[in-house]
Structure formats: C-alpha cells, structure tokens
DRENMARLO-23379 format. One record per residue: x, y, z of N, C-alpha, C in turn. Coordinates in steps of 0.02 Angstrom, whole numbers, plus 50000, padded with zeros to 5 digits. Atoms other than C-alpha are relative to their C-alpha. Example, Ala and Ser with C-alpha at 12.3 -4.5 7.8 and 13.67 -1.06 7.14 Angstrom:
500454994150000506154977550390500455006050000;499584994149997506844994750357499615005550037;
//
This chain:
500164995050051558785755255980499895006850032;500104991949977558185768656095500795005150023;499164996449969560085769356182500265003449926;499554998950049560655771855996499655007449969;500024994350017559535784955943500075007850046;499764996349947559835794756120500665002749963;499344997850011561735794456059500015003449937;500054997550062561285798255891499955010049985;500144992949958560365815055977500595004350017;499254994849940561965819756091500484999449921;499475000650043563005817355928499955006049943;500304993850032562015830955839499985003950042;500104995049959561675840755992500915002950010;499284999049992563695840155987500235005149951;499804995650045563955847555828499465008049979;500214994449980562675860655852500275003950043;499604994349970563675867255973500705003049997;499364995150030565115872055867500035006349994;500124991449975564235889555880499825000550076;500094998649930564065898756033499385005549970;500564996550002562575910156040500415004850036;500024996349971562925928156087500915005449955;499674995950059564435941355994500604995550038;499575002549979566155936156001500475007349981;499664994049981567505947856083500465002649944;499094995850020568555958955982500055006250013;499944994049994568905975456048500355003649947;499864991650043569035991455953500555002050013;499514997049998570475998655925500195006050038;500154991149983570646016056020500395004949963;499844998150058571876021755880500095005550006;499434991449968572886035555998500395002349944;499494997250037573836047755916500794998150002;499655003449963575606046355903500265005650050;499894996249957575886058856017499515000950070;500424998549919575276064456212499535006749969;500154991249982575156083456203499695001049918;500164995650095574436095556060500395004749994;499614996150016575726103255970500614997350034;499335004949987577456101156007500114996950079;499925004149928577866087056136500565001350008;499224999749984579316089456232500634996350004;499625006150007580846081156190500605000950073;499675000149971581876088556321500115004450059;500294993949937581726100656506500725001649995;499434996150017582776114556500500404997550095;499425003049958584356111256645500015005350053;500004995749945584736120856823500784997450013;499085001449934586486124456918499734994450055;500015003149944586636112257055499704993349996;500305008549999585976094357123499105000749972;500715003250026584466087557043499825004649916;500544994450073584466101456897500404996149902;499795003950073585236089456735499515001649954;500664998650040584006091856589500044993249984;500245008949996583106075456570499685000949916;500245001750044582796068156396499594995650019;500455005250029581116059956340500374994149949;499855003850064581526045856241499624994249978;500455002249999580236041356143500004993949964;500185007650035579416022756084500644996650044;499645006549948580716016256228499824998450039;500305004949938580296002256351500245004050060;500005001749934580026005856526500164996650039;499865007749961580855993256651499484999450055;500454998949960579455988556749500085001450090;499584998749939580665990056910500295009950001;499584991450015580696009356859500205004150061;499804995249955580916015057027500864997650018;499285000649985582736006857021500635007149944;499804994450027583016022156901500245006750032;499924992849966583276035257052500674998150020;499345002249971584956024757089500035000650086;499824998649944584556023357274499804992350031;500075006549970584766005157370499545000950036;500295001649951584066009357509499114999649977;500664997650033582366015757408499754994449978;500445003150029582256000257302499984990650070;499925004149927582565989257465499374999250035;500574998149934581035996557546499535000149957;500605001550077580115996157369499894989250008;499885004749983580615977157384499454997150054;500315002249946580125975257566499295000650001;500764999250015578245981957519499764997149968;500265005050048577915971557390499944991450024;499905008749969578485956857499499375000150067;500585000649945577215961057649499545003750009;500434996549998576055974257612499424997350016;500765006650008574205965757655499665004849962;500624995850074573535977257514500504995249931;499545004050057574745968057389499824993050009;500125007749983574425949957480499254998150005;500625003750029572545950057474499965004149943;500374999650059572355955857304500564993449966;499565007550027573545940657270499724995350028;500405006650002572475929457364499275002349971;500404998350030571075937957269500004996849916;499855004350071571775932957107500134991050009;499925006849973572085914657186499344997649992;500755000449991570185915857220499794997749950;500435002450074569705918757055500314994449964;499975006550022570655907056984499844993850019;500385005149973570075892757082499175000950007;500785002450032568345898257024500025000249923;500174999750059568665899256863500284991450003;500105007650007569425879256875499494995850025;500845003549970567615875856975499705002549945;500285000950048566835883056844500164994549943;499935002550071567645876456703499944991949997;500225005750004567575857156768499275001050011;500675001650015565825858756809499505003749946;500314997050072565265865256621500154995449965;499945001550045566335856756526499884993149994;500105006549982566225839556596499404998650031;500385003949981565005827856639500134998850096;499925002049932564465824056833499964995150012;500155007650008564935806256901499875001750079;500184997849933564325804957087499904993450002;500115009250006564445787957160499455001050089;500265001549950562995783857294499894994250023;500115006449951562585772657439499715001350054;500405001749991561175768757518499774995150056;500235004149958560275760857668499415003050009;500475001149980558585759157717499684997350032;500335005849973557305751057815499425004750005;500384999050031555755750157751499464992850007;500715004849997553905741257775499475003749963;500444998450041552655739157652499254997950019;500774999449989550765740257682499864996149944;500255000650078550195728057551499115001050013;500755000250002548315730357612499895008749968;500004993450027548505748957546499965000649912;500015003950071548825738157374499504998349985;500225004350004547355728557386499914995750003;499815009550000548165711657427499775000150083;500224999149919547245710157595500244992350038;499965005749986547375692057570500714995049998;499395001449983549185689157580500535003150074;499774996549938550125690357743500425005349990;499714992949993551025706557799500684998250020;499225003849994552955703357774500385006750059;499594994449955553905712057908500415005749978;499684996250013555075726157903500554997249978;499415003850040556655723557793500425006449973;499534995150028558205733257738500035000649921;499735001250071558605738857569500685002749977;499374996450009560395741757508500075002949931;499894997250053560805753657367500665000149991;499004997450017562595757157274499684999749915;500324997150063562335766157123500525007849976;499604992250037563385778657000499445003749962;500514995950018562425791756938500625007549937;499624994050046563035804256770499515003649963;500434992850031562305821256709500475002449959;499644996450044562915830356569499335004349969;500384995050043561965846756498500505002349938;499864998450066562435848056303499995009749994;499934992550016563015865456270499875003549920;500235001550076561915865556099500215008749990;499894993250012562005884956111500555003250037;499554997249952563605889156193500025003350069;500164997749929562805896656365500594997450041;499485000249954564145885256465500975002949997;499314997050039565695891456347500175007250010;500164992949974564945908856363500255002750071;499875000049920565095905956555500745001050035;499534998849979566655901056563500455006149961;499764992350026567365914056439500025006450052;499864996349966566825925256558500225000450084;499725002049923567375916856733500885001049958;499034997850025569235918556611500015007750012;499814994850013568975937556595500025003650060;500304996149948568505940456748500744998050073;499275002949981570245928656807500575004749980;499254996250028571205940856710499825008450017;500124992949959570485956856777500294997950066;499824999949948570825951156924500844999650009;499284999850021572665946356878500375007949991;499764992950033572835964556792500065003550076;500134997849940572015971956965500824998250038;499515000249944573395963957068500735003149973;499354999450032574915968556952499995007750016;500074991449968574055986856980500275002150061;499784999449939574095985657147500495002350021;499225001549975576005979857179500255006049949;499774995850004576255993657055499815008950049;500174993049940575256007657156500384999850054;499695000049971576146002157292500635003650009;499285002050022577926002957231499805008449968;500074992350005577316022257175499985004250070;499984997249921576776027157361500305000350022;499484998549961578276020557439500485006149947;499644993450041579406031857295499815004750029;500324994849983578266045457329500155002550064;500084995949940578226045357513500725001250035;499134999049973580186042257519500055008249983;499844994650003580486058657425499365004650048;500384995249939579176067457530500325001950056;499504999849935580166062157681500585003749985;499604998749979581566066757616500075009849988;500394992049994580716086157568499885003150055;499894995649947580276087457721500524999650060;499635001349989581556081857801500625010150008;499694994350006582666096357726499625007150007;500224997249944581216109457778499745001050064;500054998049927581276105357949500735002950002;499194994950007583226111057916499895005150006;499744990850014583176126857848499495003350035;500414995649965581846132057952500105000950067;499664999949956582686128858105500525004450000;499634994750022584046138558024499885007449991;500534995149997582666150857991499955004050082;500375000749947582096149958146500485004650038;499454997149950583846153058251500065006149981;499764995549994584366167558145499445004650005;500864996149992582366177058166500285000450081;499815000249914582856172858357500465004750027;499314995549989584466180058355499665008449988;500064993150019583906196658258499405002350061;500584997849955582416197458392500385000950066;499774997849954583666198958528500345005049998;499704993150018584716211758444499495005850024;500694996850002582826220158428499985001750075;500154996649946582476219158611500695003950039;499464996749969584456225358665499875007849958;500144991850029584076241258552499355003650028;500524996749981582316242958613500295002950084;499474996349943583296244758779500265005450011;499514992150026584366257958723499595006049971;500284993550027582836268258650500024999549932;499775000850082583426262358467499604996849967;500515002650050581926254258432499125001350030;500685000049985580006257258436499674993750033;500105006349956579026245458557499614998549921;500675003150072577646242358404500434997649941;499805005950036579146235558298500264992950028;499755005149956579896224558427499384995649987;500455002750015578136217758438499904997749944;500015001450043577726216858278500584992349986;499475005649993579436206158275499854992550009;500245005649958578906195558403499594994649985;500595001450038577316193058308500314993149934;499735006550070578236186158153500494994550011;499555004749971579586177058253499434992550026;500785004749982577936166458332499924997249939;500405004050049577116162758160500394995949951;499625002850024578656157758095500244991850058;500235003349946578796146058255499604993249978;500455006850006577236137558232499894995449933;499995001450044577656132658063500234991850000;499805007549986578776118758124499664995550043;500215005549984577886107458239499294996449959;500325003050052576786106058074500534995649960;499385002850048578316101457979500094993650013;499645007149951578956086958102499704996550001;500545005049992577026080658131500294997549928;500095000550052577066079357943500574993749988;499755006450011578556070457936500024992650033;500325007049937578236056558075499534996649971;500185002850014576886055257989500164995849910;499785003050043577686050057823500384993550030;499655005349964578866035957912499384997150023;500615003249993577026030557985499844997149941;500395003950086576356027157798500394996749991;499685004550054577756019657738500254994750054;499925005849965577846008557886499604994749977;500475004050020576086001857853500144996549912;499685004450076576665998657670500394996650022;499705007249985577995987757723499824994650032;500185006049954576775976757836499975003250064;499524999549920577375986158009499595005450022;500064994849970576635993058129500435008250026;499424994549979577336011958155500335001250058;499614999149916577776009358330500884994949997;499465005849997579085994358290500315000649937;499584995450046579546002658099500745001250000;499404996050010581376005058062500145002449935;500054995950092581246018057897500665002150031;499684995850001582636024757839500005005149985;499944992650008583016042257837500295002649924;499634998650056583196048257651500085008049990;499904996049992583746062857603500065001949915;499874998350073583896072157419500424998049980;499175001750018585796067957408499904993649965;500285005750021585126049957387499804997149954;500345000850064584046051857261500275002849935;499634997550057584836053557083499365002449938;500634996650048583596062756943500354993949926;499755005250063583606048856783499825007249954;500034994350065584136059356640499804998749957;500295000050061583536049356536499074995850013;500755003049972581456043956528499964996549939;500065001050027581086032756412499014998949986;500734996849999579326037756322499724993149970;500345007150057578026022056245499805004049973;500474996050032577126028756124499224996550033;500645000449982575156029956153499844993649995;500325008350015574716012556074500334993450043;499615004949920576126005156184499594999250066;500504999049936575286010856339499634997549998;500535003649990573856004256305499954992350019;499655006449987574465987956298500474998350061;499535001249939575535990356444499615001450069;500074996849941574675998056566499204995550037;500435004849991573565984856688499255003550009;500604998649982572095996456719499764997949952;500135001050055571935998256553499554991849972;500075007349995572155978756509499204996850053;500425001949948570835976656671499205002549971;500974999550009569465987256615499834997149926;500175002950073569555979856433499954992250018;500105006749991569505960456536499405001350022;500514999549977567845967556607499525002149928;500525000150074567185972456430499984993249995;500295003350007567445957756387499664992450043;500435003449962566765949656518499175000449990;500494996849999565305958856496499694998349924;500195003750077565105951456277499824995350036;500235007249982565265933356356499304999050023;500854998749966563675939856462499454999249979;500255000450061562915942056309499894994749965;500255008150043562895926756243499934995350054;500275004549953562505918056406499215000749999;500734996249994560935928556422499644999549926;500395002550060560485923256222499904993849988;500155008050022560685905356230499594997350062;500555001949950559685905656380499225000449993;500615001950024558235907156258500014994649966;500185006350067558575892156154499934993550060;500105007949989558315873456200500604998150070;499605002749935559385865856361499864994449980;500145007950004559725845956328500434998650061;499835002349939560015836656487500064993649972;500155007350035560545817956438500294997350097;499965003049942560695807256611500094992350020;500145009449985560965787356672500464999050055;499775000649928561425780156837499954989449980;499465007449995562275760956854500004997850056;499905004149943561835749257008499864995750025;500125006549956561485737257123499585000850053;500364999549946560095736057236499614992650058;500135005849974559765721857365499864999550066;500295003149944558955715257507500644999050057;499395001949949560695711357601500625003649976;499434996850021562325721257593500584995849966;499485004350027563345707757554499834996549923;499995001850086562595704257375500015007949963;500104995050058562755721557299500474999349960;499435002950053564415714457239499684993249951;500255005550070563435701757120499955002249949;500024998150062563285711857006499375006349994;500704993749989561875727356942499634995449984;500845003750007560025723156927499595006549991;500454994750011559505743456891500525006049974;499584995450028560295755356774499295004849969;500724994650032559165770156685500495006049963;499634995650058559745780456532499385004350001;500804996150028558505797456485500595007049995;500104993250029558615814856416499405003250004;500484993749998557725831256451500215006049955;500124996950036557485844456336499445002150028;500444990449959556755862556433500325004549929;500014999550054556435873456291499505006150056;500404993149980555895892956370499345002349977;500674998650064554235897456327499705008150026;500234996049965553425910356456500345001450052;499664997149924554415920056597499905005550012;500264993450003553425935356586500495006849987;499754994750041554755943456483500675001450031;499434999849977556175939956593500574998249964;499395001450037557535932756485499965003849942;499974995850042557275944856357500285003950036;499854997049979557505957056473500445002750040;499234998449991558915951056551500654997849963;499884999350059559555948756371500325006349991;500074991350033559305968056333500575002950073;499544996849942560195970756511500834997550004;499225001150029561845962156455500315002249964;499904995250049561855972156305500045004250037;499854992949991561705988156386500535001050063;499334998749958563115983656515500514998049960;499315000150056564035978356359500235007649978;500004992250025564025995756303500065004250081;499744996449928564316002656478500774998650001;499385001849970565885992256506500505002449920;499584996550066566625998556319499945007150004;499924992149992566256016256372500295000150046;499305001049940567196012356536500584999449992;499125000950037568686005356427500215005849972;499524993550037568876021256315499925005550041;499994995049964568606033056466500774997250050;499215001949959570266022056556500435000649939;499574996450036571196024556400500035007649986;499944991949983570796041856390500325004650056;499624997949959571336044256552500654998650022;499405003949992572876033156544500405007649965;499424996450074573456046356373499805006150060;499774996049963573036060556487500375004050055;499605002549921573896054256654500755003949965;499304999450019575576055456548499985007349962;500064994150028575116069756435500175007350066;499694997449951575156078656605500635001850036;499445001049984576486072456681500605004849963;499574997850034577486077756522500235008350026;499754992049993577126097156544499984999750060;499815000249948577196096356721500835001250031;499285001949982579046090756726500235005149943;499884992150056579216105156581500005006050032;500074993549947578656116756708500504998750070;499464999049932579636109856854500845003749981;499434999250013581276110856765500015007050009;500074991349995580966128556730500215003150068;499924996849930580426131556909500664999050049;499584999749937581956123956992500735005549951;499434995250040583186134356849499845006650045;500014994249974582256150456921500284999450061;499915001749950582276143057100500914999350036;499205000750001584316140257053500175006949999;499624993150020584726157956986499865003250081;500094995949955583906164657138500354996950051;499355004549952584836152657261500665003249990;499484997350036586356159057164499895006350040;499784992549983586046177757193499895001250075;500085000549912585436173757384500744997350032;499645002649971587156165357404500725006649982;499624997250017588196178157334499825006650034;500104994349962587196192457429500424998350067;499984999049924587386185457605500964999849998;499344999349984589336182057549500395007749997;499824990949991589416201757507499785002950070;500214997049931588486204957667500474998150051;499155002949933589836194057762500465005150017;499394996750011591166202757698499865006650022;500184993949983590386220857731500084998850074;500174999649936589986215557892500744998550043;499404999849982591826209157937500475003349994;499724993350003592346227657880499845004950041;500364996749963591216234757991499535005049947;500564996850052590006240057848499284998150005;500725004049970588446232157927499934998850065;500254999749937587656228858073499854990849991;500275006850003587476209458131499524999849956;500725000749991585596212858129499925000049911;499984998850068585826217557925500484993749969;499495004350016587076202257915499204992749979;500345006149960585686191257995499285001049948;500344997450055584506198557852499964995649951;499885003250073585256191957702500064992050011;499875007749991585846175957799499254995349989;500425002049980584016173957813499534999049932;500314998650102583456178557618500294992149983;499515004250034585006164657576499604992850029;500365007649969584176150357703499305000049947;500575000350003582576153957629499974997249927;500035001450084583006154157439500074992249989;499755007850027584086135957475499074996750022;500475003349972582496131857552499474997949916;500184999650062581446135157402500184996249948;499715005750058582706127757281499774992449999;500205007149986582466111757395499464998549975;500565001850002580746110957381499734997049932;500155001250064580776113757193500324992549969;499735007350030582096098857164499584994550026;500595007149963580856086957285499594998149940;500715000350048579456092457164500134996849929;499755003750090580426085556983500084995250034;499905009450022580766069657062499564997350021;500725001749994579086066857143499584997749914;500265000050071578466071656952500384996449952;499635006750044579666059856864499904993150036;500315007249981579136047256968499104997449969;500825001850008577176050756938500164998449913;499875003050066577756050856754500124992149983;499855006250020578526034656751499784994250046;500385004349998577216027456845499444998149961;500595001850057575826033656732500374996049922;499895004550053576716024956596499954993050019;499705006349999576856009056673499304997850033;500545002849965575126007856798499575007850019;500404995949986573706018156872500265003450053;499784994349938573826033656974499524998250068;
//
C-alpha cells in the first residue's frame, strides 16, 4: 500500500509538471524599417573610366550567397579563403568550442531528464563489539566479511520545471555557441578578402612610388648638373634634396607594411610566416561585382549570426528565470536501491534479501533572502540580455546603412580620381611630344611624368578602397564586423 501511494504521488507530481515555472521565450520583434538609410537609399553608384570603375547595382530583398567572397571572381582569393577556414586555430577552437557545448548540453540533458541507475559493490571486514550492546554474556564472534551488490535509482520530479528550465538554457547557450562559430569562419573569410586587397594596394604603391621615386632622382641630378653651371641656387638644390629624402623614406614604410600583410594572412591560413607561400595579388585579379544583392532589414536579422547569438543569450537568460523561480517551490526526490548482501561472496547470486523504496520532499523556507534575490537577479539580466539584442540589431542595420553610403562616396571618389588620371595622362603625353620638339626641358618632361605617376597612383588607391568597401558591405550583410 505504501509502494502504491508513493506511485500514486510521482503520478501527480508528473502531471504537475506539465508547467514550467518561470516566462516562456518569445522575442520581440525589432520591426526594422524597410529601408537602411533616411531618405533616399541608393539604388545605384555612379560609374568611372577604367578598371574597377562599373557602376554597381544594389539589388534589393536579394539573397546573399554565403560564399560571397567568390563574387570578386578570383581563384586564387577563394582558394586561400578555403585554405583558412580549413586550418585557422581561431576557426578550429571555436569549433571545438561548439563540440564542447554540445556535449554539455547531452550531460546535462541525460542527467535531468532521466533517472540515476548506479550499480554498487561492496566489501568489508568488520567486528562487532556486542559488549557495547549490552550482551556481555554471549561470546565475542570474531571478525567477518560482509559482501554487498546493490543497484541504487534517484530521480528528482521536475514538479516546477527548474530541470526543463535548465536544460532550455544549456540548448541556448549550444546555439550561441553554434551562431559564435559560424561568426567566426565568417570574420575570418572577411580578413583574408580584406588583407588580400590590401596586399594587393600596396603592392601597386610600392610601384608607382618607385616610379616616383626614379623620376624625383633623375630631376635631382639634372638639379645638381645646373647647380654646376651656376643655373641653379644652392638653397633650391637643397631644398630638392630635402623632398627627394622624404619622399625616400616613404617606401621602406610601404614594403614593411606589405610583408607585413603576407604575415597576417599566413597566420590565417594556420602557417607560420617564415614557411607561408601567399600569393601575390594584384588589382587586375580582383573583379568589382556589379551587382550586390541587398536583404532587406528583417532579412538580416534573421541572417546574420551575431545577431541570432545575442538573441540565443536572451534567451538563455528567460530559461534563467524560471530556474531561479521554481527554485522556490517544493523539490520531490523519490529513491530505491535492489540487493544482496551476505556473509560470503559466493551467495550474493541467491538472490536479494534488502531493497528500500522512499521520497524526499525539501520545500525552501529560510535562506536569508537568497533565492529571492537571485530570482530578482535573473530578471534583471533578462532585461540586460534584451537590451544587448536590440543594441546588436541596431548595430547590424547600421553596419550596412554605412557601408551603403560609403560605396556611394567611393564611386564618386574613384570617377574624380579617373577624370584626373585622364587629364594627368594626356598632360605628360603633351609634355612628351613638346619635349621631342625641343619645347621643354627633360627636367619639365620629368614634371608632368611625375603629376601622371602620382594621379595613377591615387586612382589605384581609390579602386583598392571600393572593393575593400564592397567587401565590408557584403560582409555586414551576411556576419559581424
């Protein structure tokens, strides 16, 4: 009768816990506009003469391929995008990070949802004092073994959902971590992009500055054959000299700079920079996608893992909430253990001779105000971690909102950066020609040649800068900056 009303107990304590104690998750909508910018968004960047200057359409509410860096059309780029993702150890422990958590969230979740069976076994040796009994008058039996073998099962009834709560949030906290790593391998897979076109930016001004460089050299020898002749003041020669120097020390900044790009993007692939073989890219390489395809705001949200990550930490942070409320109600513990205990090892196979069924019921009373209090402290990191979520969507819609006029402004800049390239290439070819009439002086040849290096230089820099910024674009659509 007692076994039956025990079960009777756990059979009610069962259906009491069809509720969970504590709120249940639904996030708020954030209910973006449908637009980035205020006022008109741009549907399209105005176009430039020459490589890299196409005018690039937005095109909006279209998917992103999450492989967007295969959009610059360059093998070698998504090769080495590839190779980082395959050995980075910033990509491989946040993948055994997510491994982690999931193998605590399957330790959690068997030891909540299930019952504990634990099988023991037992030896002893053991003498009893019976004069400590009172039996003075019976002899004193020697020392003697005792053998145990015994199963033993625990189960705590989840009357108030506390262990459901638990695991709920060992899941959210599995899928942040999931989101986290998908971030990652995308941050990654932005850096190398990034630091390719860097390389290949600077790359082309260590060129033209070398080019720079020679014809400044040249005109500084003209300079000192005239100062020779009386045809020139020593205080411009100097002066000369002066700017020939600061132009100089420009490059073994340039070169560090790039060495050290091929360094970074070694360590992204796994490799030490001493044993590294990067390839050398160059602008030619890289193709500008004409076309971008835009999500709208509510897309993003949904797409983008920070996002997704800090909204698995809200609700990590509800579940909390109802761990920390059902940790005021009642706890039922029901318990019984199954065995055999005997004098000699060789009868514990006869069969049992000691089993024991019971239930506990702990029921909070006094903790000097602690579980209230760390009640009230789940709540107010509930409300922390939902002001954390709409401050990462906020910054998600602004990441791209950026981006947009950014690449609005580059276009521009490399059109100016073009016209003037243009009129630098058409001077130094009038200066040629003068000069192969005898209408100029080298030194006035070596002038314009030097305006014309400088402008392509410029141009370069500006085309680097749109595909750097169409990259940061069509990463902030897809992952965190």
């Amino acid at each position: 009768m007692r076994i039956h009303r025990l079960l009777i107990a756990c059979a009610a304590g069962a259906a009491l816990a069809a509720c969970a104690a504590g709120p249940d998750f639904h996030p708020r909508s954030a209910a973006p506009a449908g637009q980035y910018t205020a006022g008109a968004e741009p549907q399209m960047t105005a176009d430039a003469v020459g490589p890299g200057g196409a005018a690039q359409r937005f095109v909006s509410g279209s998917a992103l391929p999450v492989r967007w860096w295969e959009s610059f059309d360059c093998a070698a780029l998504d090769a080495l995008v590839a190779e980082a993702l395959a050995r980075s150890p910033t990509v491989l422990e946040a993948r055994a990070r997510l491994e982690e958590a999931q193998e605590d969230l399957s330790a959690e979740t068997g030891a909540t949802l299930f019952p504990t069976v634990d099988a023991q076994l037992a030896v002893t040796h053991e003498r009893i004092d019976l004069a400590a009994f009172g039996l003075t008058t019976i002899p004193q039996p020697p020392p003697f073994n005792l053998y145990n073998a015994q199963v033993n099962v625990s189960y705590t009834l989840d009357l108030f959902g506390a262990n459901r709560r638990q695991i709920e949030g060992a899941r959210a906290q599995t899928e942040y971590q999931a989101y986290e790593t998908e971030a990652t391998e995308l941050m990654l897979a932005a850096n190398v992009v990034s630091a390719a076109i860097r390389q290949a930016d600077l790359e082309a001004q260590v060129d033209y500055t070398q080019q720079i460089l020679a014809a400044a050299s040249r005109q500084l020898a003209i300079s000192e054959e005239r100062y020779r002749e009386g045809a020139v003041a020593l205080e411009d020669l100097a002066s000369q000299r002066s700017q020939l120097e600061q132009l100089r020390a420009t490059l073994p900044t340039l070169q560090a700079q790039r060495r050290q790009v091929d360094h970074q993007l070694a360590v992204y692939t796994g490799r030490p920079p001493a044993s590294a073989a990067i390839a050398a890219f160059t602008l030619a390489d890289l193709s500008l996608p004409a076309e971008v395809p835009l999500a709208l705001p509510s897309e993003l949200i949904e797409r983008r893992p920070d996002v997704r990550a800090s909204q698995a930490l809200w609700h990590q942070a509800s579940a909390n909430v109802g761990v920390a409320t059902a940790n005021l109600f009642p706890h039922l513990t029901i318990s019984g253990s199954l065995g055999s205990e005997r004098s000699q090892g060789a009868q514990l196979v006869d069969g049992t001779n000691i089993w024991s069924v019971g239930a506990n019921l702990l029921q909070p009373i006094f903790h000097g105000g602690e579980l209230l209090a760390k009640k009230r402290s789940a709540v107010a990191a509930y409300d922390a971690a939902a002001r954390a979520y709409e401050e990462t969507v906020l910054e998600s819609l602004q990441q791209v909102a950026d981006s947009l006029r950014v690449l609005e402004a580059d276009a521009l800049t490399l059109r100016a950066r073009s016209l003037a390239a243009q009129h630098s290439d058409a001077s130094d070819a009038i200066a040629r020609q003068r000069y192969e009439l005898g209408g100029i002086s080298e030194y006035s040849l070596l002038d314009a040649h030097r305006a014309q290096l400088q402008s392509a230089l410029d141009r370069s820099h500006a085309e680097a800068q749109r595909l750097a910024d169409t990259a940061a674009l069509m990463h902030a659509l897809n992952g965190p900056p």
